[in-house]
N, C-alpha and C positions, 0 to 999 in steps of 0.2 A: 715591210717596215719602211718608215723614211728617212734617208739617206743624210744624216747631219752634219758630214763634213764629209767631201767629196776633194780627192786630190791627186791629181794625173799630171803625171811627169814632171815633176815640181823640181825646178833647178832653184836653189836659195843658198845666198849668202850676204855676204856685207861689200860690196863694192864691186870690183874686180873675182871677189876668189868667190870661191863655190866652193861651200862646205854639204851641201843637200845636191845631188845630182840624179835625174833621172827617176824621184818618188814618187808610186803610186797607193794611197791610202784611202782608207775611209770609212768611215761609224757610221752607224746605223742606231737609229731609238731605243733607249733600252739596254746596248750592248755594253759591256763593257772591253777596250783594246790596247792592250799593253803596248810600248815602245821601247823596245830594250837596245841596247848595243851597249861599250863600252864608253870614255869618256872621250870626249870629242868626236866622236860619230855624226852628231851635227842632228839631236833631237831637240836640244833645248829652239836649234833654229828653225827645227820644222813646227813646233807650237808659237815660235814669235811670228813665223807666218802665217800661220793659221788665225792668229791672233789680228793679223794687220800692225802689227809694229816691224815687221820687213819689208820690205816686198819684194815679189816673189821675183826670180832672175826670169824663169822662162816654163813655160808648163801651166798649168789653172787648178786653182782651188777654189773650190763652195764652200759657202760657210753658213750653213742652214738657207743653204738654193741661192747666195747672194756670194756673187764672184769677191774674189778678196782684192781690198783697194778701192770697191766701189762707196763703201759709206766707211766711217772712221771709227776706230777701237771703241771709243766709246758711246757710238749709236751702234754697232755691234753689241757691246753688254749690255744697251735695252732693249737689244733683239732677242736675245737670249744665250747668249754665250757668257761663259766666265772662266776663268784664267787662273789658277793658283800659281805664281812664279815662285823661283827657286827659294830663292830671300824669302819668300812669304809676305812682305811687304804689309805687316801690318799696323794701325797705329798704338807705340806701345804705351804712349802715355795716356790713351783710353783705357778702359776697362772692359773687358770679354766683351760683356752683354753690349757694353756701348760699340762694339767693333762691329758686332753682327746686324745691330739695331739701327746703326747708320747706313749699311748695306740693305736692309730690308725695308727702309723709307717709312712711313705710314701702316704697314701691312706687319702689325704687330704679331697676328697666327703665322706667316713667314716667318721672323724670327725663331719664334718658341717651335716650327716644326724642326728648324735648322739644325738647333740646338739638341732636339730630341734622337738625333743620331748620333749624338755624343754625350752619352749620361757622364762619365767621367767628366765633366766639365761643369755639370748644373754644380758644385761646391765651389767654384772657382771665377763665376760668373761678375764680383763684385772686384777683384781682381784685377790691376792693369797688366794688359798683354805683355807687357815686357819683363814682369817679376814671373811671368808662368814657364813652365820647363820647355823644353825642346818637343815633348811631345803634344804638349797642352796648346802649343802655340800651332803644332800643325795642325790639333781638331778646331780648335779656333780657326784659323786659316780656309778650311775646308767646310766650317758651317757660316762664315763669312760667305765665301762663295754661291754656298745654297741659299740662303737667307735671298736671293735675287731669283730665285728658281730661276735656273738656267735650262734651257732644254739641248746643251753642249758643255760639259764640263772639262776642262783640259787641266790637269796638276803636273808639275814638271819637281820630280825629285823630291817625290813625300815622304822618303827616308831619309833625305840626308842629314845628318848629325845622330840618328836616332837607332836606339839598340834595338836587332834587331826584334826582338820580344814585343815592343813597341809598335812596331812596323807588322807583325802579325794582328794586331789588337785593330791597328787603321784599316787595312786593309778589307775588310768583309764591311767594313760603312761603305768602299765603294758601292760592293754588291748590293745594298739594299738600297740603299737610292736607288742605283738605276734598276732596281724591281718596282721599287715604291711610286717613282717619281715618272718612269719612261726616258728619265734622263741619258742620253750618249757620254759614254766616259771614255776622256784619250787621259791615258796616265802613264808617264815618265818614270821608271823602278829600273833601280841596279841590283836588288835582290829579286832575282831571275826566277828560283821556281816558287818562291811567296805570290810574283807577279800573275804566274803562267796560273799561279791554283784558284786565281781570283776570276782572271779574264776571259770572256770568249774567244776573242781572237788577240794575235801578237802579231809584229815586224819588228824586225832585227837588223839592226842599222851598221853597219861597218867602214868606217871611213868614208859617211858619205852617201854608202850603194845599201842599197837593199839586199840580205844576206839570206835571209830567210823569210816565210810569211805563213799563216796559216791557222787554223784551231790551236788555241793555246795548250789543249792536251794531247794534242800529235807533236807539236815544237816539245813537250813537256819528257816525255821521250824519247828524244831526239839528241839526246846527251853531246854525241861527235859537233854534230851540227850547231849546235848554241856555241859549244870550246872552239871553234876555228872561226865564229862569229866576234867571239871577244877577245882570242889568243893568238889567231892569224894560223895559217894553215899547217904550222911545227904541231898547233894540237889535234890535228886530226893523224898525222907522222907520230906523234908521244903516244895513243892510245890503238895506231896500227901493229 
């Protein structure tokens, strides 16, 4: 398979501090790879470097074979990488379809495939983004994304606001893009074993360090090992 985001010893932060110390990661075609840890773990900064909105303190990232920093965020997204950020960041005084249709340019079967991953959505299509609910706006958000076939998808925090019922329903669209598509997905979830039942693989992020790594159904089993990942080592002392 080929290797779509490549990242060895990746020190990242914002100036001075190092919040990403010492990561080594990476997707493969096709895969899907969960990034869990708790909050400030420092995932949101490993996707804004992978992204090229950081740069990296010390260590090297690929970014579909292209070191990061070498070309800019956005001749990145016409390489093929796409980015769902936390906010979502979409425009809400458009309308769905205009959200996705402006993302997919000229390539009107792009659009309509996008969309096709999210049938909940075709009644809501005429709709501006910003009247639709919290989850309607993350399948928006996410077939925005696709609407650009990406052949790198990264989502950071596709639950957040959202019950988790919701979050079960998003969830298997990862899976079938990257069956349908060959797409790489790095995706950002705090709901741990929703994430692990989706993903191929996981890393587990803990102030920084890498905590854990592996097949996401060996981690999924792994119960002690996730709770001292997100609770600090009293939860492995609570369940001894």
């Amino acid at each position: 398979m080929t290797t779509l985001l490549d990242i060895r010893g990746l020190d990242a932060g914002y100036g001075t501090i190092r919040v990403v110390r010492n990561l080594s990661l990476r997707v493969e075609e096709g895969e899907i790879v969960a990034l869990l840890g708790p909050n400030g773990a420092g995932k949101t900064t490993t996707l804004l470097t992978a992204s090229g909105l950081v740069p990296p303190l010390a260590g090297e990232v690929e970014v579909l074979g292209i070191p990061a920093g070498r070309r800019s965020p956005q001749a990145m997204a016409r390489h093929g990488l796409a980015h769902v950020p936390e906010g979502r960041s979409l425009f809400c005084s458009l309308t769905a379809k205009e959200n996705v249709e402006l993302a997919a340019g000229r390539d009107r079967k792009a659009a309509e495939r996008a969309l096709g991953f999210f049938p909940d959505l075709a009644s809501h299509l005429g709709r501006r983004a910003g009247l639709l609910s919290g989850g309607q706006q993350q399948m928006l958000a996410l077939a925005r994304a696709l609407a650009t076939k990406p052949r790198l998808l990264m989502v950071d925090e596709m639950s957040l606001g959202l019950a988790p019922v919701i979050v079960e329903r998003l969830l298997p669209a990862l899976r079938t893009v990257a069956d349908e598509t060959g797409c790489g997905v790095l995706f950002v979830e705090q709901h741990v074993h929703l994430a692990l039942a989706v993903a191929d693989r996981a890393y587990v992020l803990a102030h920084g360090e890498l905590v854990a790594a592996g097949e996401a159904s060996d981690l999924a089993r792994q119960t002690q090992l996730l709770a001292s990942g997100y609770l600090g080592e009293r939860a492995l002392a609570a369940e001894a």
